[in-house]
N, C-alpha and C positions, 0 to 999 in steps of 0.2 A: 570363501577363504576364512578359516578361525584362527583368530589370535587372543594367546591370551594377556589380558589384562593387569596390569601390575599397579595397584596402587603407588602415584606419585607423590601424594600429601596428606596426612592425616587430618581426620575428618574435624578433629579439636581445635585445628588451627584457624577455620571457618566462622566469620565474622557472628554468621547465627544461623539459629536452626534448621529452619528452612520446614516447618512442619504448619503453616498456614497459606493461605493463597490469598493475601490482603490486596493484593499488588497487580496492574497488569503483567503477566511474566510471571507472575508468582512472588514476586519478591523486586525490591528497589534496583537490584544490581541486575535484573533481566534474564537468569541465568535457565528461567523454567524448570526446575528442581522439586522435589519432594521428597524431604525424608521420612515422610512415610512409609512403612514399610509391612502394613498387613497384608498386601498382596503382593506375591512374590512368582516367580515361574512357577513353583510348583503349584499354586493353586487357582492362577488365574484364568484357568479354563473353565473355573466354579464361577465365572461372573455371571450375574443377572440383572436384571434394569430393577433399581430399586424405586425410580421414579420418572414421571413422565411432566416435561409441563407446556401448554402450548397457548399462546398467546391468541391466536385465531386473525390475526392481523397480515397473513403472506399477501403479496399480490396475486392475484388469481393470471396473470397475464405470466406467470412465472418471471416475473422480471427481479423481485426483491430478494434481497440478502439479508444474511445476519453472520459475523465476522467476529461476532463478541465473544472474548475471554474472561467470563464473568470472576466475582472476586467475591471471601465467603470473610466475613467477620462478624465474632461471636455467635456461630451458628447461622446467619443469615446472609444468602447468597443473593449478591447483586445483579442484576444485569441490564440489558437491552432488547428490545422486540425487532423484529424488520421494520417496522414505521418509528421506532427512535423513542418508544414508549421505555421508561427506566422502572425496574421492577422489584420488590424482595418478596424473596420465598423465603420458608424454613427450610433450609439446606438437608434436612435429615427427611423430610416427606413429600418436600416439593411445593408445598399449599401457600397459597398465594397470600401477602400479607398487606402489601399496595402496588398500587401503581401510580408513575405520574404520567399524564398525554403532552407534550410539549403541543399537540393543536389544539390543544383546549386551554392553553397557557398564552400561544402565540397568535391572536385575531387578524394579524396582517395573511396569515396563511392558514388558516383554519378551515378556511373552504374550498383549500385546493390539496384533492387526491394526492395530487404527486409530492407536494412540499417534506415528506417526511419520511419516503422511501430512500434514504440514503446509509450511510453505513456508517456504523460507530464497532470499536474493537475493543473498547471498555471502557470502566466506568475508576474515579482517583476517590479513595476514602481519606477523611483528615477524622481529629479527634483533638479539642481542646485539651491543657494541661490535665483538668480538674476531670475531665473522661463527660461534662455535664453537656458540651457541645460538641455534635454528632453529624455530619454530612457526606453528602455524593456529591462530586463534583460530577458535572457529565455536559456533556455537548450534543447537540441538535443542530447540525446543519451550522452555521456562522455562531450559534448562540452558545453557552457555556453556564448552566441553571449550576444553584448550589441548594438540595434539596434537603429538609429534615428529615433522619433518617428514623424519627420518632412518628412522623405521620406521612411522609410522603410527599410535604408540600413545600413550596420554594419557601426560601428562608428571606422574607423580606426588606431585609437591611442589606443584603448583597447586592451591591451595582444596582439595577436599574429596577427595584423591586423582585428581585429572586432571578438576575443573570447578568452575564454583560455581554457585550458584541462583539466580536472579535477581530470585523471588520472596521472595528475603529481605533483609534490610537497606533496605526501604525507609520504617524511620523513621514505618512507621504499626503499631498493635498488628495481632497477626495474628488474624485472623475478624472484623476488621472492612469487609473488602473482598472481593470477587468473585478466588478466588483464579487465576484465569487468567491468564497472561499466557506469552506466547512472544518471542523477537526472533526479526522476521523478517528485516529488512535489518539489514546488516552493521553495527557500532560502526566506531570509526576509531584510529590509532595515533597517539598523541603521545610521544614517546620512549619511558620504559616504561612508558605508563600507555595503556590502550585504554579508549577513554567508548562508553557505549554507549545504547541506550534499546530501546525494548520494547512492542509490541504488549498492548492487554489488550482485555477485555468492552466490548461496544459500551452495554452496560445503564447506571441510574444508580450500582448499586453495584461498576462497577467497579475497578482498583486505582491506583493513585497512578502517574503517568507520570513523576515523578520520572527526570533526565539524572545517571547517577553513570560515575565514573571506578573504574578498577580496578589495582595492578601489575600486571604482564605477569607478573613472574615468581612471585609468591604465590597471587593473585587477592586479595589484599587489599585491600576498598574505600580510595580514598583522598581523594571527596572527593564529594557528593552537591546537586545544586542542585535545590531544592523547586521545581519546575511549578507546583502550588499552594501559593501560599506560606502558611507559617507566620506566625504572632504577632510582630512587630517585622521582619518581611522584607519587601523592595518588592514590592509588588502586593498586600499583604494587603487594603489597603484598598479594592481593587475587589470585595470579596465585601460582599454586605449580611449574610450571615452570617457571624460570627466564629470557627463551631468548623465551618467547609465544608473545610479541610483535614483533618477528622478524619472528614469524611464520604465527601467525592465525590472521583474518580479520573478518569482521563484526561489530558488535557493531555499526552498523550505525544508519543516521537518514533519513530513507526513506519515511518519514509519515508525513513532515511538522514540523515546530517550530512554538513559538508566544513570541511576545514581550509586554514586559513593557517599554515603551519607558522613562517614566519620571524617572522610577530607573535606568535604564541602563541595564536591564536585562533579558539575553535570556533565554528562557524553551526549553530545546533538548530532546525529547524522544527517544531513539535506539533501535536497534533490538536484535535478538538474535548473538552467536558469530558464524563462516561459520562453517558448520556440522553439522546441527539444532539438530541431534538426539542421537548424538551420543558425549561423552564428557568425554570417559575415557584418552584423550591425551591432557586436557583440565581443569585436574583436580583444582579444586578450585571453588571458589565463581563468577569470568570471570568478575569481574567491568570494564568498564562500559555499558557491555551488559544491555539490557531491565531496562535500568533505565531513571527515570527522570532529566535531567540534570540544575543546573540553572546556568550559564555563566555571567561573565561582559561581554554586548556587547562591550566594547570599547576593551580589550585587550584578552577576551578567556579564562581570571581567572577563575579558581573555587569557587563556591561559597557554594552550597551543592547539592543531590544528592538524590534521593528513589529508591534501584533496588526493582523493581516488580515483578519477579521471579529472584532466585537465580541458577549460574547453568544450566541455560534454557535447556533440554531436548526436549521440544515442540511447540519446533519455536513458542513460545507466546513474538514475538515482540511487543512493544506498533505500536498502529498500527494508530494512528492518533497525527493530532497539538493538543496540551493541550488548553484549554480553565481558560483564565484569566478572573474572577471571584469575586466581591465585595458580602460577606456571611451577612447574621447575624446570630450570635451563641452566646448565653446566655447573650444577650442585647448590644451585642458590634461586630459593623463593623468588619470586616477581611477582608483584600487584598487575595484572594487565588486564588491557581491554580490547576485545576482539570482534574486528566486523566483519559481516559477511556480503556479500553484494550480488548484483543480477546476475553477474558474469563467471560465479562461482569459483571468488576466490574468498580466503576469509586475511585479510589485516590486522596483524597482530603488533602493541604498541606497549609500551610501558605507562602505565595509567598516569604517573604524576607527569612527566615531561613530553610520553609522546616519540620515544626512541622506537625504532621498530626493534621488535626480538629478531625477528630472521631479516637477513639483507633485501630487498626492493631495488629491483631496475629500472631506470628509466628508459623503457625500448623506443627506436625509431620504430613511425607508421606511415603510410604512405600521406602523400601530401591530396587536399581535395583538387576537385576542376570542377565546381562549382564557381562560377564568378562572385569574386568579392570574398570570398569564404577563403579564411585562413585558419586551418585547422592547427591546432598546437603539435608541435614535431614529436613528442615521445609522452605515453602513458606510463606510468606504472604496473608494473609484474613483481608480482614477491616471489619469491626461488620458492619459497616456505609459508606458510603448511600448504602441502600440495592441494592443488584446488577440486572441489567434490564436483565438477560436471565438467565433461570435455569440452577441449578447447578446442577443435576444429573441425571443421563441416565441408567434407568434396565429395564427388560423385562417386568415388568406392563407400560413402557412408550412406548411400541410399538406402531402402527399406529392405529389406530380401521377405517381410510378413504376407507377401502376396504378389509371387510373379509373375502374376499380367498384370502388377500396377509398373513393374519397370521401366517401362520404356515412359510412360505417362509423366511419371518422376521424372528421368532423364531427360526431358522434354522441359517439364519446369525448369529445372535446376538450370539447365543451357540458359536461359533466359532471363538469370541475373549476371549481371558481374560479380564476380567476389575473389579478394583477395585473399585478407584474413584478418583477424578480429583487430578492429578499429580502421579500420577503410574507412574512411571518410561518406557520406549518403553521397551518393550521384544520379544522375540519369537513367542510368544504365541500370541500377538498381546495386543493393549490396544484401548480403545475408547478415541477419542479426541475430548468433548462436551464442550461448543459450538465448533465447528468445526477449521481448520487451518484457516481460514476465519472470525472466528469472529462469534458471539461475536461480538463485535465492531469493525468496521471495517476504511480503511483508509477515509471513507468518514466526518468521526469526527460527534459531536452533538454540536448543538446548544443550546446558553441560554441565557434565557431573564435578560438583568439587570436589568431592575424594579423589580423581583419578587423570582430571584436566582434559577427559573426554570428551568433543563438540560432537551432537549428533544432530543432521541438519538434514533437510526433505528439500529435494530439485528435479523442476522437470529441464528435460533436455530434447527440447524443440526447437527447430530455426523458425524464425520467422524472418518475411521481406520488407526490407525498406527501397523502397523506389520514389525520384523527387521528379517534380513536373513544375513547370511556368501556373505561376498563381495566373489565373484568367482575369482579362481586363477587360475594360468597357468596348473598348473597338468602335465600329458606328452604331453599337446598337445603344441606343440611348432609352432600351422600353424600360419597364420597373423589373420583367422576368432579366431583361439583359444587365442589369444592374445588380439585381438581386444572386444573379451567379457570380458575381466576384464578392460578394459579398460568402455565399457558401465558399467560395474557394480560401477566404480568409479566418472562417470562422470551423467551419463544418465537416470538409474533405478528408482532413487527416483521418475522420472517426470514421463517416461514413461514402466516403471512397469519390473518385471523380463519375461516376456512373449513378450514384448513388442506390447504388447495390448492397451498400454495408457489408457486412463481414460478424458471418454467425450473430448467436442472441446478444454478445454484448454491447453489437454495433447494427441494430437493425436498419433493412432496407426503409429507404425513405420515397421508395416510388409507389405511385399514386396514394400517396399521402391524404390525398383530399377525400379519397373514399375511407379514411379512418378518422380524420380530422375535418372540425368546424375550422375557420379561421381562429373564432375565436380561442379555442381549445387548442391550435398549434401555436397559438400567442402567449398563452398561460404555460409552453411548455418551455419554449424558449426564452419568456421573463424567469421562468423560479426553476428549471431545470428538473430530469425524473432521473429515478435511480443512480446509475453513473456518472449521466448525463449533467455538466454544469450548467450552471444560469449564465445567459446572456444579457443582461439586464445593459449592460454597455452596448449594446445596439441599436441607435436612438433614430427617432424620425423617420424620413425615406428609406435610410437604411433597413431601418425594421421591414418597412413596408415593400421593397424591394425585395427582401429574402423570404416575406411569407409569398410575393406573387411567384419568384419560381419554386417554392416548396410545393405550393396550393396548384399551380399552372392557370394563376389565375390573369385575366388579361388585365390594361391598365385601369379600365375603368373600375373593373370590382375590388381592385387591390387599393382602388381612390377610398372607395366606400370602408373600405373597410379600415383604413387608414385611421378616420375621423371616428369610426366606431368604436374600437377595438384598440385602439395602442394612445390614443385622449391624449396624446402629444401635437403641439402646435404642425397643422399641414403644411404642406411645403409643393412646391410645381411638381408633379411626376417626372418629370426630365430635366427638375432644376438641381441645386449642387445638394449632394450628401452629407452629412454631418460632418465636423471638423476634423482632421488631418489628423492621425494616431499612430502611432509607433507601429499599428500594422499595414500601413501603408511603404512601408518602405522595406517590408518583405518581400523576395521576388520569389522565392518559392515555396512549395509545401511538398506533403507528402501525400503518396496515393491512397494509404490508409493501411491499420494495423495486419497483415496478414501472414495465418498461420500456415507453413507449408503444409499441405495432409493432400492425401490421395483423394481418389473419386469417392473410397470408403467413409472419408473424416478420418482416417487414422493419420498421425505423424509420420512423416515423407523418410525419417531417419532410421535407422537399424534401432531396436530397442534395444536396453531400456528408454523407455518416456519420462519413466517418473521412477528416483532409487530414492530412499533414503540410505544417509554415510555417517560413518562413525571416523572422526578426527581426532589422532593423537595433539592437541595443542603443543603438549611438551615438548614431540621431537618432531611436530610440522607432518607428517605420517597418518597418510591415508588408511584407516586400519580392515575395514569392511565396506561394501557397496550393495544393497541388496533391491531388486526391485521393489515401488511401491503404488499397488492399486494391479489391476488386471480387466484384461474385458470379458465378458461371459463368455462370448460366441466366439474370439478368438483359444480360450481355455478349451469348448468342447471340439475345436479342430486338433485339440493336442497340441498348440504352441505354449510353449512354456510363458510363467508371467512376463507383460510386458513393461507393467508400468501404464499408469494417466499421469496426463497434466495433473498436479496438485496445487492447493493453496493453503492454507495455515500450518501451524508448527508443530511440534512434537512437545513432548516434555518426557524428563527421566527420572526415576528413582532410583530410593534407592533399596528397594525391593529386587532390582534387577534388573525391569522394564521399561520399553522406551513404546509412549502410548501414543498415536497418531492417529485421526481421522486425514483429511483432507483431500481423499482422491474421489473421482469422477463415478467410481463404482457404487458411491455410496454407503462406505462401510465404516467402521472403527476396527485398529490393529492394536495387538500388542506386540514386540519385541523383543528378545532376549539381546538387554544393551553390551553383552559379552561378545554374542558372534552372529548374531544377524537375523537369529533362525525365529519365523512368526508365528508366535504360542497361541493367539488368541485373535478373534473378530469375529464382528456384529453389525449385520447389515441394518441401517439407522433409518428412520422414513424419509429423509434428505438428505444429500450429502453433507458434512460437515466442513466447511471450509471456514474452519476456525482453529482455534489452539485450545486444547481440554486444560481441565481447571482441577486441581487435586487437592483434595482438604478431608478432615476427619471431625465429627462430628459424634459424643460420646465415645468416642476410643474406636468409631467405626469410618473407615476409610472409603471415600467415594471418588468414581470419575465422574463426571459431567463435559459434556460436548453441544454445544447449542448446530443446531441442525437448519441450517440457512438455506442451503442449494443455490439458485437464480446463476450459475457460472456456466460458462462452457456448455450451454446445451442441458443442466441441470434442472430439476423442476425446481421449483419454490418451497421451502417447507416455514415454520413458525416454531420452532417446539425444541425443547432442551431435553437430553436424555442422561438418566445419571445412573451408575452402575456400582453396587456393593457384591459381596460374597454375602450367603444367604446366611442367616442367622445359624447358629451351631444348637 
């Protein structure tokens, strides 16, 4: 379908340039923008890789990522390795200028392999008045280093000699929560204060997602807004219980913020609250899970707020930065801010109060029969702007890309229950379309200000959620029989009741012991590997129970090894478990993350799998849909593109082009952000499952896509590629 495009707003009117990439997003407001303009459709079929740069640090097991949207100031590109190394190149030739290792910084974890395959999505530049002090703020895992951007080395007046923790100060006692937590996407800079938030456990006793602020130049906390509120704070009263702040964790912001810097004001999106699926001990409305947050940057004030599910059953975190937005709506400019979410809709608000531009219904859903579980009676549906991934999933949408997988399908499919979207989890199992994934995903969408265009990348895969009875002791009182409800409380969700796991991101954990020492399955579940979080809250017998049915080891070597290996005080093998925890009074879980696909691995749904959409904001108006990514071997049968799964975001100029890696094939696209049609791509030596970075460097214009892989069956890659038009 071509439509054409009508400038809404003139480009003058545009707080600022947009001709740098200091910023994750490109810029404070998130909007992924460049006006830069030396590559245009007509000539961006002349691109070439003008440089190559590779760290040499992937995991060889193809397990590691890299996610980073690196950021270019004064000529010198920032970034991140797979192992969490922060780097500057010269942005015009690629050549390497330093590097810092956070395990050569960090001696608690310096000798363990896995400590630093985690994922970072960028890195926050600050800049004293005087331009004479220069820093990275960047995160590793829990930590948050503030490095000289002059040599590379921590700046040793900040916090704790060159970092702070993040796992601390947040105003809950400590051991009372799941001590995990990382930032993965970047915080953001308000003069000298950088806010941040922070990934944690997906479990119920996870740790408090609590948004705090920080100086730039001490690390000294400066001002902290409770996610779950405390006694006398707004929103306490949506908890039926009164001390759930002193329980449950989550409500974070894992996906990135953006700023209004001339109001003062920050946008926080969160996630869901820890026990995605479960929320009979949780009862209430859970503010301020999955809601939009708007903050004073300067002291953390409340300002107002949109939860976007109520209640969250289905882990539908917002799952990206909002995007700050100049409308026009029935002849009159609007400041707004628009979110996008898993379920693929995007929410559109009025920046200063929080109005929605288009009307929002609150629909009834069905109620759960889950015991104890009181699901909240009605979500949110905005009428407007129509939403870029379909919303329903039945057995006429089955696959037609291969019919003798028919009946295989229809044979899955029989075998959940499902209503329609927001069915409560049951037994029975329910579909989860677009998938836990998105829907929209953490890589955010782009939009142009001249024209109030949102162009956002979705894949549209169902996946299953099916709940089962957390397993309990029974008469078996051995360390294995122990140790599986201990898996059923920590482990199952990821890697399944079989423990069969579910593709590369969830691998199988049977016969474990032929890959694993004790000791080495000990070191994985203390400090966690790639995805994988740390269990470091799983103390004593407990521990010692989950490694003897991980290992199938009997009681006696699971004694020995007890005393060897986990150097916590022993305890009887069949005496009591460690103390009473909020995950004790979960009665169920889930079977584990899984994606519907055939016997081929293809997606179970009619394609497309993966489109990218162009969004009128203005008038709520879907304007283009086009697939994005394709498979080889389905290409040489003559099916037309299908689409992959995708992960990171797009960005648009204003050249024309709307420039995406992020799918499964391995390639980088350009688009014509007019009408759909894809001008340009370049197969990369890993997929890119990031957001490209656009900046100009002597009056010459470059893309850059760091090349991670480790997704969906991906290999692993190390290495950023960056691409100019050849000298003239």
């Amino acid at each position: 379908m071509l439509i054409v495009l009508v400038s809404c707003r003139d480009r003058s009117a545009s707080p600022q340039t947009y001709s740098e990439w200091s910023n994750y997003a490109g810029s404070k407001d998130g909007i992924r923008y460049s006006s830069i303009d030396q590559i245009t459709i007509e000539n961006v079929s002349k691109l070439e890789v003008a440089w190559t740069y590779s760290s040499s640090d992937k995991d060889p097991d193809n397990r590691s990522q890299n996610q980073c949207n690196p950021i270019v100031v004064d000529g010198i590109l920032y970034g991140t390795t797979p192992r969490l190394k922060l780097f500057a190149l010269d942005a015009a030739s690629g050549k390497l200028k330093w590097s810092f290792d956070p395990a050569e910084a960090d001696t608690s974890a310096r000798h363990d392999k896995y400590a630093f395959f985690k994922v970072s999505r960028g890195v926050m530049y600050w800049q004293d008045e005087n331009g004479k002090d220069k820093r990275i703020l960047y995160s590793a895992g829990a930590k948050t280093y503030a490095i000289s951007i002059t040599n590379g080395k921590p700046v040793t007046s900040f916090g704790k000699g060159g970092y702070i923790d993040l796992a601390e100060n947040l105003d809950r006692e400590s051991g009372t929560f799941n001590s995990f937590i990382s930032a993965t996407s970047p915080g953001i800079i308000y003069k000298d204060l950088f806010i941040v938030g922070h990934r944690v456990a997906e479990s119920t006793d996870a740790a408090p997602g609590h948004i705090r602020a920080y100086d730039v130049r001490t690390g000294e906390r400066k001002w902290i807004f409770h996610t779950i509120p405390q006694p006398g704070e707004k929103g306490y009263e949506t908890w039926d219980d009164k001390e759930a702040w002193k329980k449950f964790g989550g409500a974070n912001n894992w996906a990135g913020m953006s700023l209004d810097e001339k109001r003062g004001i920050v946008y926080v999106p969160t996630g869901s609250i820890g026990g995605d699926f479960y929320g009979g001990i949780r009862k209430g409305q859970n503010l301020f899970a999955n809601s939009l947050i708007a903050l004073d940057a300067a002291t953390g004030k409340y300002i107002w707020h949109y939860q976007v599910v109520h209640h969250d059953l289905w882990d539908r975190d917002l799952p990206a930065n909002p995007n700050l937005v100049t409308l026009t709506k029935d002849g009159k400019q609007i400041d707004a801010v628009a979110q996008i979410t898993k379920h693929g809709y995007i929410f559109l608000f009025d920046r200063e109060n929080g109005e929605p531009l288009f009307p929002i219904e609150e629909k009834r859903f069905p109620v759960s029969d889950l015991a104890g579980e009181e699901a909240w009676p009605t979500q949110p549906i905005p009428t407007l702007p129509e939403p870029f991934a379909r919303q329903k999933f039945g057995v006429d949408d089955l696959s037609n890309v291969d019919p003798a997988m028919r009946d295989y399908l229809k044979e899955k499919f029989s075998q959940i229950k499902y209503g329609e979207m927001f069915t409560p989890p049951s037994k029975e199992g329910v579909w989860i379309f677009p998938g836990f994934d998105g829907g929209g995903e953490w890589g955010g969408a782009s939009v142009d200000p001249e024209t109030g265009i949102m162009y956002v990348n979705c894949t549209e895969l169902p996946w299953s959620l099916t709940m089962i009875d957390i397993p309990k002791n029974g008469d078996d009182h051995s360390l294995k029989g122990m140790g599986q409800v201990q898996y059923g409380k920590y482990c199952i969700a990821c890697h399944g009741a079989n423990l069969k796991g579910n593709g590369s991101s969830f691998p199988s954990l049977i016969r474990l012991n032929k890959k694993y020492k004790s000791e080495q399955a000990w070191k994985i579940i203390e400090n966690g590997k790639n995805m994988m979080p740390a269990f470091k809250q799983i103390k004593g017998t407990d521990k010692d129970a989950l490694l003897a049915y991980l290992l199938d080891l009997e009681d006696k070597e699971a004694g020995s090894t007890k005393s060897k290996i986990a150097k916590e005080p022993a305890s009887d093998a069949r005496g009591a478990t460690s103390a009473k925890t909020v995950m004790d009074d979960v009665p169920y879980t889930m079977t584990g993350y899984n994606r519907f696909l055939d016997k081929n691995g293809y997606p179970g749904i009619i394609p497309p799998w993966g489109t990218l959409n162009a969004v009128d904001l203005n008038s709520g108006k879907l304007l283009w849909k086009v697939p994005l990514g394709e498979y080889p071997e389905l290409k040489q049968k003559g099916i037309p593109p299908t689409g992959t799964e995708n992960y990171g975001g797009s960005v648009v100029t204003k050249g024309g082009l709307v420039f995406i890696a992020a799918t499964k094939d391995e390639k980088i696209r350009a688009f014509d952000k007019t009408t759909g049609k894809m001008v340009w791509e370049f197969s990369l030596p890993a997929a890119g499952y990031a957001t490209p970075s656009i900046y100009s460097v002597s009056g010459k214009q470059y893309v850059v896509i760091a090349c991670g892989g480790g997704k969906i069956g991906s290999k692993s890659g190390d290495s950023y590629v960056a691409f100019a038009l050849p000298d003239e």
